[in-house]
C-alpha positions as a Markdown table, in Angstrom:
| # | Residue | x | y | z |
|---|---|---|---|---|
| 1 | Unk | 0.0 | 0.0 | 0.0 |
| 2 | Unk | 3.4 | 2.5 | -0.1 |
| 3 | Unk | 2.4 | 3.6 | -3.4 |
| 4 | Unk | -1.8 | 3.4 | -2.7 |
| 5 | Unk | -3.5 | 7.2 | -3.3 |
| 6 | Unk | -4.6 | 7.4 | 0.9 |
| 7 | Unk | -8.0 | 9.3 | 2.0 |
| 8 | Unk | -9.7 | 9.9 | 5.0 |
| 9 | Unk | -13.8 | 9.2 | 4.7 |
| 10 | Unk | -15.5 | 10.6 | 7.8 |
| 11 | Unk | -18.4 | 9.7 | 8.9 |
| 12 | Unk | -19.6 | 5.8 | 9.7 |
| 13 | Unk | -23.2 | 6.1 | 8.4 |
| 14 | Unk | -24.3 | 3.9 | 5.3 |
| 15 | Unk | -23.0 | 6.4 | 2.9 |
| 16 | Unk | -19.3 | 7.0 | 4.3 |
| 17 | Unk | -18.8 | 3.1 | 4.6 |
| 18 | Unk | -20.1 | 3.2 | 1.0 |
| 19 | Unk | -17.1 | 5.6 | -0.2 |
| 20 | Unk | -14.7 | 4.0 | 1.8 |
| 21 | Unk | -15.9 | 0.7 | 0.5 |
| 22 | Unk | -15.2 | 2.5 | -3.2 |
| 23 | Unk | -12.1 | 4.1 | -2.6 |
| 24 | Unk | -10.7 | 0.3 | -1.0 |
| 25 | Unk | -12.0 | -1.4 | -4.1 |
| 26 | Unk | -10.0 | 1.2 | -6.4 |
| 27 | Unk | -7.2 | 0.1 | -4.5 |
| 28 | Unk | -6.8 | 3.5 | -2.1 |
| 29 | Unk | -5.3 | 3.0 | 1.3 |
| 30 | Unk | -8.5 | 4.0 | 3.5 |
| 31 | Unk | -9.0 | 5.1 | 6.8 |
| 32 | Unk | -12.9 | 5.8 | 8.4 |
| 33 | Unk | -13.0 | 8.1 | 11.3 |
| 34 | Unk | -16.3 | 6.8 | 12.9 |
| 35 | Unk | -17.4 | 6.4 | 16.3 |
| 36 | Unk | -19.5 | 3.5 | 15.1 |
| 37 | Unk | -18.5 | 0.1 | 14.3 |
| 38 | Unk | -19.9 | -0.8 | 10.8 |
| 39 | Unk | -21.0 | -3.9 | 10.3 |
| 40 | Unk | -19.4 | -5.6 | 7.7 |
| 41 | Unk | -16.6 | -3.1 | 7.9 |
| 42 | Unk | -15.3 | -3.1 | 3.7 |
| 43 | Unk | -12.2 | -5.0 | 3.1 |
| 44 | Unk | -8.8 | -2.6 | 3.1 |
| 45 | Unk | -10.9 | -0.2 | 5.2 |
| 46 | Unk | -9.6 | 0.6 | 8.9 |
| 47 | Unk | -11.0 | 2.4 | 11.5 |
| 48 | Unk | -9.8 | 5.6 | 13.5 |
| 49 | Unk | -10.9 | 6.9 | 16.5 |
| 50 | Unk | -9.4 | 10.1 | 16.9 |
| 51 | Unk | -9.4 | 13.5 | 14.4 |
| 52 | Unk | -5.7 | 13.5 | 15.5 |
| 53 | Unk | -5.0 | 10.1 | 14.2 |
| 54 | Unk | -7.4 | 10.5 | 10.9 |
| 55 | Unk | -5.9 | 13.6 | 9.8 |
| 56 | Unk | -1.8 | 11.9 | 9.8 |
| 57 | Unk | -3.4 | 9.8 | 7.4 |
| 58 | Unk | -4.4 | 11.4 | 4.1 |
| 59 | Unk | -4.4 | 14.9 | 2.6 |
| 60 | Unk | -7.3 | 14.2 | 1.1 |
| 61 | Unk | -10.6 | 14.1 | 3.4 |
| 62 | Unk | -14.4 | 12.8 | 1.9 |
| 63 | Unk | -17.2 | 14.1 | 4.3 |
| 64 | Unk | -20.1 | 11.9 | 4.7 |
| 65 | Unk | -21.9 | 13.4 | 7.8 |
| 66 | Unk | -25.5 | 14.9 | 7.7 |
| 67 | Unk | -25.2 | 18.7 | 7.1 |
| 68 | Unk | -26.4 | 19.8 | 10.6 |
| 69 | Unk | -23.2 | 18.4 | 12.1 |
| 70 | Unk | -21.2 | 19.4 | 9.7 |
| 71 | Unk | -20.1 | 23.0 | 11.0 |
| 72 | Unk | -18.6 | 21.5 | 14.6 |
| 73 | Unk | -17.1 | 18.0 | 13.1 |
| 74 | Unk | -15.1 | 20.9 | 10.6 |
| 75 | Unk | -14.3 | 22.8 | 13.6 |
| 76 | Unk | -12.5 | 20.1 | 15.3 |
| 77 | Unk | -10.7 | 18.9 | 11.6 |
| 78 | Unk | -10.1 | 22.2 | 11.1 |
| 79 | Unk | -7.6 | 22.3 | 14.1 |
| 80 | Unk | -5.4 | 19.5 | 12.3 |
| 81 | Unk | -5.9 | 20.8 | 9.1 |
| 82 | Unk | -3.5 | 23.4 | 6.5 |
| 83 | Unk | -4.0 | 24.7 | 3.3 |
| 84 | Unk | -2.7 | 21.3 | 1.8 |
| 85 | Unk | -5.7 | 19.3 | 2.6 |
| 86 | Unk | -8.1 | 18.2 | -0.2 |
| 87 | Unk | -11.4 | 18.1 | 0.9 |
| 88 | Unk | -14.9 | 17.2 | -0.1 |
| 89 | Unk | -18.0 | 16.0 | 0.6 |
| 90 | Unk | -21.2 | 14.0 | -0.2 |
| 91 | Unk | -23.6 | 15.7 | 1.6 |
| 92 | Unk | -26.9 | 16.4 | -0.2 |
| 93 | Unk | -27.7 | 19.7 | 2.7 |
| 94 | Unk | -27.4 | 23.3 | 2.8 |
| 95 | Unk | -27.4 | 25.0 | 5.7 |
| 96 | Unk | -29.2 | 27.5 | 7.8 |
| 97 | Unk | -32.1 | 30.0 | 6.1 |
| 98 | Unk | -29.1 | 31.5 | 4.0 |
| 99 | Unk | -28.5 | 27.9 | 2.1 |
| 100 | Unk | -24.8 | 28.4 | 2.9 |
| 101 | Unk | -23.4 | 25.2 | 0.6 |
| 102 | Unk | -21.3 | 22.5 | 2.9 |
| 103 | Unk | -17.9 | 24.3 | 0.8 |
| 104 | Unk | -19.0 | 27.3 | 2.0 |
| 105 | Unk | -18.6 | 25.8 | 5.8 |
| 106 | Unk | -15.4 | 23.9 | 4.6 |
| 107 | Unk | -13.7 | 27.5 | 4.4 |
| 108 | Unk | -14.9 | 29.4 | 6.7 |
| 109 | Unk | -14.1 | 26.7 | 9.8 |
| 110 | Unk | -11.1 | 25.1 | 7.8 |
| 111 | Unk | -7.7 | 26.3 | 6.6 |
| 112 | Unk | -8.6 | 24.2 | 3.3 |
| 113 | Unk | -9.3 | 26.2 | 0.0 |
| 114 | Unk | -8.6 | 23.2 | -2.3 |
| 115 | Unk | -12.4 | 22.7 | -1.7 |
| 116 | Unk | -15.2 | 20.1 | -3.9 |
| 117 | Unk | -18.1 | 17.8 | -3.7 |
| 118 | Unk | -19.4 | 14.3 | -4.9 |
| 119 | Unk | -22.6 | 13.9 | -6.6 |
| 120 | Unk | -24.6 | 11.8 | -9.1 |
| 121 | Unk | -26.8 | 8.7 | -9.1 |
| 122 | Unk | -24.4 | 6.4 | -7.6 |
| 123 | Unk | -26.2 | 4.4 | -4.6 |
| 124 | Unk | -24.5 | 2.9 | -1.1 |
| 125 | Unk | -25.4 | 0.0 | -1.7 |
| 126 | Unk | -24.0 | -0.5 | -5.5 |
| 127 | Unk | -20.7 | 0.8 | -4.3 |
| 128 | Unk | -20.6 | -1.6 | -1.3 |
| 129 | Unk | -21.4 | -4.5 | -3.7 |
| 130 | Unk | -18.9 | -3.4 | -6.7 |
| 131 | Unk | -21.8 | -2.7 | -9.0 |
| 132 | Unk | -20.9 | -0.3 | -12.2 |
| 133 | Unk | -21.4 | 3.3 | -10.6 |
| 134 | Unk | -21.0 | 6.9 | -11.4 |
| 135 | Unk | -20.2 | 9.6 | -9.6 |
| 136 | Unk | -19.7 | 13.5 | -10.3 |
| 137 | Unk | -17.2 | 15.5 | -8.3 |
| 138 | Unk | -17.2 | 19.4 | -8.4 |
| 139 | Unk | -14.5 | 21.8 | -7.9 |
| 140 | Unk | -13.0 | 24.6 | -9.1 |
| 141 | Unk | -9.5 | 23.2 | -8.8 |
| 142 | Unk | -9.0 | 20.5 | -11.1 |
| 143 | Unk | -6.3 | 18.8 | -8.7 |
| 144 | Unk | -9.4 | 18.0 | -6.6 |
| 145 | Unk | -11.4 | 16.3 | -9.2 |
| 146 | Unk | -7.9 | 14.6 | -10.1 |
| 147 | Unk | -7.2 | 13.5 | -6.6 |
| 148 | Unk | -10.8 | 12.2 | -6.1 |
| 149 | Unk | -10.8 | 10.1 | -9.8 |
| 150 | Unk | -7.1 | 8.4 | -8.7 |
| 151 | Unk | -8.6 | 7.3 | -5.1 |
| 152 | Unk | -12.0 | 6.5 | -6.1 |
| 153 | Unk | -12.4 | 5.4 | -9.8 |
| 154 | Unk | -12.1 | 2.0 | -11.0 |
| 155 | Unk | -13.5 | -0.1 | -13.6 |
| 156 | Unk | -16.6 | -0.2 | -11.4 |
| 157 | Unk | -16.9 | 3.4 | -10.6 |
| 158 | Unk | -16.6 | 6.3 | -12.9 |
| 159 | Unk | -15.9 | 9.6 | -11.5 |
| 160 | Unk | -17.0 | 12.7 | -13.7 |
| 161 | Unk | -15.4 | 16.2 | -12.8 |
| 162 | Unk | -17.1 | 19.4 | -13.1 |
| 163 | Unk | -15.9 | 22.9 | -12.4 |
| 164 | Unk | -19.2 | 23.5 | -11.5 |
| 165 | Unk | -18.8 | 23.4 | -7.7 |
| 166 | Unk | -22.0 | 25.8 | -6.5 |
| 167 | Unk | -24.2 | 24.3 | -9.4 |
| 168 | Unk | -23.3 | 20.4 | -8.2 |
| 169 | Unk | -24.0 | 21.4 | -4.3 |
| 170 | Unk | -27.1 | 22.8 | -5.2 |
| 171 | Unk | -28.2 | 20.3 | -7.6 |
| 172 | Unk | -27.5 | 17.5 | -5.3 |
| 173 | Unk | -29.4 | 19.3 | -2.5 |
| 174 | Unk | -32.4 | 20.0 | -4.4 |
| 175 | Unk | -32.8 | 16.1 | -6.4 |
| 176 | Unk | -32.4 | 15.5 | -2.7 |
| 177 | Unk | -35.6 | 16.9 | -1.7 |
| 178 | Unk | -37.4 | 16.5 | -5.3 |
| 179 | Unk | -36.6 | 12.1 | -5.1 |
| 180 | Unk | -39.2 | 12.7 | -2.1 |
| 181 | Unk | -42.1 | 14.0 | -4.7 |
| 182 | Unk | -41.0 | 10.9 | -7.2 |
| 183 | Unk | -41.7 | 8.3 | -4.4 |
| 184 | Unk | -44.6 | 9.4 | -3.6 |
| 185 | Unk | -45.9 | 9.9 | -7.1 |
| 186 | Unk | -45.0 | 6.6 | -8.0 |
| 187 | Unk | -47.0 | 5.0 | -4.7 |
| 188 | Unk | -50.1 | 7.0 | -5.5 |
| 189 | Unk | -50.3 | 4.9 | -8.9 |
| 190 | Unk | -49.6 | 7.8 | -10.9 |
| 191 | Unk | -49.3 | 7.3 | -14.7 |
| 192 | Unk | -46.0 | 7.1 | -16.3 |
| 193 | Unk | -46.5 | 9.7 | -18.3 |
| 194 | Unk | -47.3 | 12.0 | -15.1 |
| 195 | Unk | -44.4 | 10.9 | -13.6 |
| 196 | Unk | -42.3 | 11.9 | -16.4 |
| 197 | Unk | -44.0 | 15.4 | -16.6 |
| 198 | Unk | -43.2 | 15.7 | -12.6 |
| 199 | Unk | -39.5 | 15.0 | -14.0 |
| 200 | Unk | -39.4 | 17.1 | -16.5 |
| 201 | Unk | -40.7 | 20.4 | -14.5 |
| 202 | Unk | -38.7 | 19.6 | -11.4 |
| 203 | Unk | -35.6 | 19.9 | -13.2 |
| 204 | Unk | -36.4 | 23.1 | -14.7 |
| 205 | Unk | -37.5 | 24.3 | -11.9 |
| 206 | Unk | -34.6 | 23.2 | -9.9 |
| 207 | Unk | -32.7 | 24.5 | -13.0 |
| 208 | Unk | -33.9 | 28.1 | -12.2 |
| 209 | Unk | -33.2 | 27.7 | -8.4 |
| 210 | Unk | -29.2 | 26.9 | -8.9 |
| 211 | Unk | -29.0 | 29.1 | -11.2 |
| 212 | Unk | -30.9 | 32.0 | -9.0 |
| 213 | Unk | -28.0 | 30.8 | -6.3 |
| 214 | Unk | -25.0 | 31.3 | -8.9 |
| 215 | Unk | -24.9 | 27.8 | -10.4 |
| 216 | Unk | -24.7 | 26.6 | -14.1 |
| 217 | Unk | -28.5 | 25.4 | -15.1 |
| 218 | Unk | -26.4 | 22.9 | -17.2 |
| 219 | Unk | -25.1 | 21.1 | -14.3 |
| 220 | Unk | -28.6 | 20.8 | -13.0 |
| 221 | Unk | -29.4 | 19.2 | -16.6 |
| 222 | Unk | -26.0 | 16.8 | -16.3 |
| 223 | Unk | -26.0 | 13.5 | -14.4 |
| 224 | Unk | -25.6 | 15.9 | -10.9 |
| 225 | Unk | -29.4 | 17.0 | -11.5 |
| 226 | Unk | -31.6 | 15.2 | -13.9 |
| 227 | Unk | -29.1 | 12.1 | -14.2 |
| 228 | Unk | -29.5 | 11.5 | -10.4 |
| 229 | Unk | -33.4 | 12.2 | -10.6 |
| 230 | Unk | -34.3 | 9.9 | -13.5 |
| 231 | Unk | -32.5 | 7.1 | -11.0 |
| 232 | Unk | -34.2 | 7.4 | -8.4 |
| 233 | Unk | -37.6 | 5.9 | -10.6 |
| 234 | Unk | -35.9 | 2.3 | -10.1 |
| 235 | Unk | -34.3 | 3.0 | -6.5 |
| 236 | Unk | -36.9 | 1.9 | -4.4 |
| 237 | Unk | -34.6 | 1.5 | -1.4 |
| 238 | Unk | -33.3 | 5.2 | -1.6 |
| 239 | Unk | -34.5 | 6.6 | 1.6 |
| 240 | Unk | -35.4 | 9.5 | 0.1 |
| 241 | Unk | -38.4 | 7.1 | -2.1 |
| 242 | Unk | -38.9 | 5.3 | 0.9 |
| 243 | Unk | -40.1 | 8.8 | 2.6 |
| 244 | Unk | -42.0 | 9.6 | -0.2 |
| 245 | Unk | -43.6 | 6.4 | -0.4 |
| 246 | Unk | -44.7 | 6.2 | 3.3 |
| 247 | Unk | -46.4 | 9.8 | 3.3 |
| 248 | Unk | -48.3 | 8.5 | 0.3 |
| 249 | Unk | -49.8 | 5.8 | 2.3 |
| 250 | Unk | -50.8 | 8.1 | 4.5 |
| 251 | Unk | -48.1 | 7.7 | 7.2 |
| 252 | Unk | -47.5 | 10.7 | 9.7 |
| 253 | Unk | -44.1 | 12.7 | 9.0 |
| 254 | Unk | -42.7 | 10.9 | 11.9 |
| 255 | Unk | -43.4 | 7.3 | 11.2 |
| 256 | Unk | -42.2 | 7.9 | 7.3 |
| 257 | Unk | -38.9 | 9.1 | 8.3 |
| 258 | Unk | -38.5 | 5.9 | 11.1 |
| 259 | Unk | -39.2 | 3.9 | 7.8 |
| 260 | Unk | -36.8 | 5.7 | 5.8 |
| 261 | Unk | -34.5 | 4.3 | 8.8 |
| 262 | Unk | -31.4 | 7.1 | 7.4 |
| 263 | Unk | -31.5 | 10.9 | 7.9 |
| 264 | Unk | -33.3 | 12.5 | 4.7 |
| 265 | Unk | -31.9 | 16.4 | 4.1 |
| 266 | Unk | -34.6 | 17.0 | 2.2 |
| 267 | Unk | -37.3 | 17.1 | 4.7 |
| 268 | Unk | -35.8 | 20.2 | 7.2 |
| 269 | Unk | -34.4 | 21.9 | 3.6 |
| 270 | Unk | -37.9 | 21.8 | 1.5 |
| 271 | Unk | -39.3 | 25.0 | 3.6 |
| 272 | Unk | -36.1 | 26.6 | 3.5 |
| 273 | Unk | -36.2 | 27.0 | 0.1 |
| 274 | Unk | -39.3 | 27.3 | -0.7 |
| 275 | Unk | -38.7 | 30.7 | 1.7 |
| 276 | Unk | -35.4 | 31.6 | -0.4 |
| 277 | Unk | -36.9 | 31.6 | -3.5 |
| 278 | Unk | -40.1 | 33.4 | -2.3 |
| 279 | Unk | -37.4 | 36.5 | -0.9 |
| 280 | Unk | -35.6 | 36.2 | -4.3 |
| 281 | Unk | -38.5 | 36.2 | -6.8 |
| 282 | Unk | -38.3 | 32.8 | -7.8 |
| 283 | Unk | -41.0 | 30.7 | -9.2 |
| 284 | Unk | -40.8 | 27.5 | -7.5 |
| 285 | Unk | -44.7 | 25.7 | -7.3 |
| 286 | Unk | -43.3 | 22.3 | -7.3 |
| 287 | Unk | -41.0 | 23.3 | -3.7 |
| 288 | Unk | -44.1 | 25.2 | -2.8 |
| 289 | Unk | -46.2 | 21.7 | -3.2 |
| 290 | Unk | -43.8 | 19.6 | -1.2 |
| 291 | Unk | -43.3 | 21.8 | 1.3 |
| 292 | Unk | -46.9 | 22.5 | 1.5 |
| 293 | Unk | -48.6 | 19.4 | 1.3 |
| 294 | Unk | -46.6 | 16.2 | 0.7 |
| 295 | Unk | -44.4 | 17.1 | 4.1 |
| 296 | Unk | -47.2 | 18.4 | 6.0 |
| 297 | Unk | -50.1 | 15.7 | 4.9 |
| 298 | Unk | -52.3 | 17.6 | 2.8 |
| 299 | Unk | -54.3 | 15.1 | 0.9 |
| 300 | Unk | -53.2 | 13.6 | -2.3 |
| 301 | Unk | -56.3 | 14.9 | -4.2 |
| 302 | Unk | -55.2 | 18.6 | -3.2 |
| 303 | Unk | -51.7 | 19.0 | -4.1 |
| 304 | Unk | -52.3 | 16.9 | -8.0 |
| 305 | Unk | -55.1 | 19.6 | -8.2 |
| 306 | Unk | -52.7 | 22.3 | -7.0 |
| 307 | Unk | -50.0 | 21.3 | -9.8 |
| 308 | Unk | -52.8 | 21.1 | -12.3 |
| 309 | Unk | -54.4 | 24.1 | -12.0 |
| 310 | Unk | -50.9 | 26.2 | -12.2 |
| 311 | Unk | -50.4 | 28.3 | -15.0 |
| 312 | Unk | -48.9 | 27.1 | -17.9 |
| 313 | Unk | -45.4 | 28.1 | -18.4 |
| 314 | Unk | -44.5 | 29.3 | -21.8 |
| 315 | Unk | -42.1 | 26.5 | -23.4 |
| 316 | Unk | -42.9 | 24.1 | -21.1 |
């Protein structure tokens, strides 16, 4: 392993064993800082304890912690961090009402500038398994999105880079929350063809958001946006589906995230954007809906005749 490219995945959850599992299987010398013990640990992967010990390891780091934590866990990096460190994250949230993206965070609590983030349709368990997966990464250094491709790509895993860094946060933040609308179209029954059309306007409507927030739309159009959304039509196990699905049946908010069984972004980040786009002038009806009836109950018969009764966009 003298010669292995070495990273540091933290976080223990389902999705950082899954990118340590990837990195291994590309042959990277891996280390997970976790507080958990996961359960089959990947082969090649080892576990730290200590931010002290995980950061001797690698100067490259892969978040995978939910967003909310996010600010304090780069705090205490940050302290055993320099400008040399590589570091990026998976993380579909933005934080606080000002949708600062998890880069933004990186640098303001971090020395690191050499700054990206993974996205895509790639799924934890396909990388666990070996399954053919792609993944984007985002920066505006293209050392990152070299550094990520040498310690995760394989013949299993392709990793596309963008220089798109603000457009690939948001994207991934809002398919996050739109996957939500997909499941739960698809348990109501809903035709095909209505599922596609709830497709095809999320994007451009998540489109007009990144692009409101400084991002490319194209990205949003790429394998980061719709790519990631037209998966998540065969993904039943994505929790994200799984949440939709359960509010469909008619489950409470509570019950469907205990089903979903992993934290969901989406759910505390649907209002928050629905109230930045309202402050900015945005249209965004479809945000509006979810945050307004699919998270909150409203029954199903309400929010199709909400969507329906919209006006029609010019182009659409």
């Amino acid at each position: 392993m003298a010669d292995a490219q070495k990273v540091l995945v933290v976080g223990g959850g389902p999705w950082g064993v899954a990118l340590a599992a990837g990195a291994a299987q590309a042959g990277s010398d891996v280390v997970l800082l976790t507080r958990r013990d996961p359960s089959p640990l990947p082969e090649r992967v080892r576990i730290v304890r200590t931010v002290a010990e995980a950061m001797k390891h690698a100067r490259l780091v892969v978040l995978a912690i939910p967003s909310g934590v996010a600010r304090p866990a780069l705090r205490d990096l940050g302290e055993h961090m320099d400008g040399s460190h590589y570091v990026v994250h998976g993380i579909r949230g933005l934080e606080g009402p000002e949708l600062l993206t998890i880069c933004d965070v990186i640098r303001e609590e971090t020395p690191a500038r050499r700054v990206g983030a993974l996205g895509g349709p790639a799924l934890a368990d396909d990388l666990v398994a070996g399954r053919p997966s792609v993944l984007v990464c985002g920066s505006r250094y293209p050392e990152v999105c070299e550094a990520v491709a040498a310690a995760l790509g394989s013949d299993h895993l392709r990793v596309y880079p963008t220089s798109d860094l603000r457009g690939l946060e948001w994207a991934s933040a809002l398919v996050g929350c739109l996957t939500i609308a997909v499941g739960y179209a698809q348990a109501l029954k809903t035709s095909p063809a209505l599922v596609a059309a709830l497709i095809s306007r999320s994007i451009g409507e998540a489109a007009r958001i990144a692009s409101a927030a400084g991002g490319d739309e194209r990205t949003v159009l790429g394998l980061a946006g719709s790519g990631d959304l037209l998966a998540s039509i065969s993904q039943a196990e994505r929790p994200e589906v799984v949440l939709g699905t359960a509010l469909a049946e008619g489950k409470s908010r509570d019950d469907a995230l205990k089903a979903a069984k992993l934290r969901v972004e989406g759910v505390d980040l649907i209002p928050r954007i629905v109230k930045w786009t309202e402050q900015r002038g945005v249209r965004a009806p479809i945000f509006r809906a979810l945050s307004g009836g699919v998270i909150e109950g409203r029954p199903a018969r309400a929010i199709l005749h909400e969507l329906m009764t919209l006006p029609v966009e010019e182009g659409a």
